[in-house]
C-alpha positions in Angstrom: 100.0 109.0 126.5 103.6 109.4 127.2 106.3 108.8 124.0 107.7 105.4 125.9 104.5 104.3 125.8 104.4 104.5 122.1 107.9 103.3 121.1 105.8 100.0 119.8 103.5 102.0 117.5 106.4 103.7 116.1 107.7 100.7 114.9 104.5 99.5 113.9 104.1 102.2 111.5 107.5 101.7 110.2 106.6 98.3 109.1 103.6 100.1 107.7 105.7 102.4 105.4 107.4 99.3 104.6 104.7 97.7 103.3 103.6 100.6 101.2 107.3 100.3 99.4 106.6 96.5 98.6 102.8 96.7 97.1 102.9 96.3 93.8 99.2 97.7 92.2 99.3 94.7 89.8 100.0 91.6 91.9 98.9 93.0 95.9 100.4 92.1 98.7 103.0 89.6 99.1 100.7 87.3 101.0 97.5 85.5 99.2 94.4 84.8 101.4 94.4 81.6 99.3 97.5 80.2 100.5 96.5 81.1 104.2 92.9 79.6 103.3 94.6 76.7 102.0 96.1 75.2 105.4 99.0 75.2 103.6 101.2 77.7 105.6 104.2 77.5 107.9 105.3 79.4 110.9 107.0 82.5 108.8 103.8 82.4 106.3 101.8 82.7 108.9 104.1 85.9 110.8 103.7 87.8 107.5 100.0 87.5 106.6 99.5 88.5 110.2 101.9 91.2 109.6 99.9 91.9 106.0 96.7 92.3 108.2 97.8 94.5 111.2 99.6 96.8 108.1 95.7 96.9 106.0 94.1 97.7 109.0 97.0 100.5 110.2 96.7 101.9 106.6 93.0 101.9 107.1 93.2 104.2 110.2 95.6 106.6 109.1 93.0 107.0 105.9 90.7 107.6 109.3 92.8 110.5 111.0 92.3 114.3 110.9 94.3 116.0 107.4 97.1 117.3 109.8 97.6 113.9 111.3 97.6 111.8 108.2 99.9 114.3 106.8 102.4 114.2 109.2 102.7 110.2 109.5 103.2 110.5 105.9 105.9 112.8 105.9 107.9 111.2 109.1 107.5 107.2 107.7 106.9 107.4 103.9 109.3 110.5 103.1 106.8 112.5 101.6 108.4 115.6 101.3 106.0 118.2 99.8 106.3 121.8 101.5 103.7 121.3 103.7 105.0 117.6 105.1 108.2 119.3 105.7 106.9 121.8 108.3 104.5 118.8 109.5 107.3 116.5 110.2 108.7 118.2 112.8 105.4 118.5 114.9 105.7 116.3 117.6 102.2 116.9 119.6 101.0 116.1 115.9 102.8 112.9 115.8 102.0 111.7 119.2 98.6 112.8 118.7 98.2 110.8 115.5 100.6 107.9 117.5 97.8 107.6 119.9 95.1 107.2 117.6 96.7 104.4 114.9 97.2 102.7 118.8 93.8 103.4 119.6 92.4 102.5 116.4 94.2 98.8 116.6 93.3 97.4 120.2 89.3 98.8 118.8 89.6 96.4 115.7 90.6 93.6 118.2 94.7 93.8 117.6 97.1 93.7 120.5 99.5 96.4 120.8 102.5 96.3 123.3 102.3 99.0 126.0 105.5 99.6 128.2 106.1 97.0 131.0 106.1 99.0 134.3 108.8 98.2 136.0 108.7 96.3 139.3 110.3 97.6 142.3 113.2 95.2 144.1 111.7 96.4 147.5 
């Protein structure tokens, strides 16, 4: 997988760390599954409890990846900055390797992830 290829999944787990910095243990997520069972949900509602979902299930994988892996996504897009996350934030094989697998891991649970539009040739 090249890193063009995965400019989408790097924004995808920015929105993840995002996410992490707006749960709050004692009310959840920002979106209720009553509200979206309720029919009772507009266009934006609707954005963001898709957004909630893709963001469970990305924080789902990354629970799923190898130590190294999991480490190092932590340390590039939550800041985690323990001695060991430093050195692993500036492993890029690492990153791309754990990159590939959060991608992976998304289009197997049925999510569509963006890949790179070749570009056509004027010929």
């Amino acid at each position: 997988m090249q890193k063009d290829e995965l400019d989408f999944i790097d924004w995808i787990l920015i929105e993840w760390a995002r996410s992490l910095r707006s749960f709050k243990p004692d009310l959840g997520y920002a979106i209720s599954k009553f509200i979206r069972a309720s029919g009772q949900i507009d266009f934006d509602q609707m954005c963001d409890a898709a957004d909630a979902d893709r963001n469970l299930a990305v924080d789902a994988i990354i629970d799923g990846l190898p130590k190294n892996q999991r480490l190092c996504v932590e340390a590039v897009y939550t800041g985690k900055n323990d001695p060991k996350s430093r050195i692993l934030r500036h492993n890029a094989q690492l990153l791309m390797a754990a990159q590939t697998e959060v991608k992976n891991g998304l289009e197997r649970r049925g999510f569509w992830v963006f890949e790179k539009t070749p570009k056509l040739s004027t010929n």
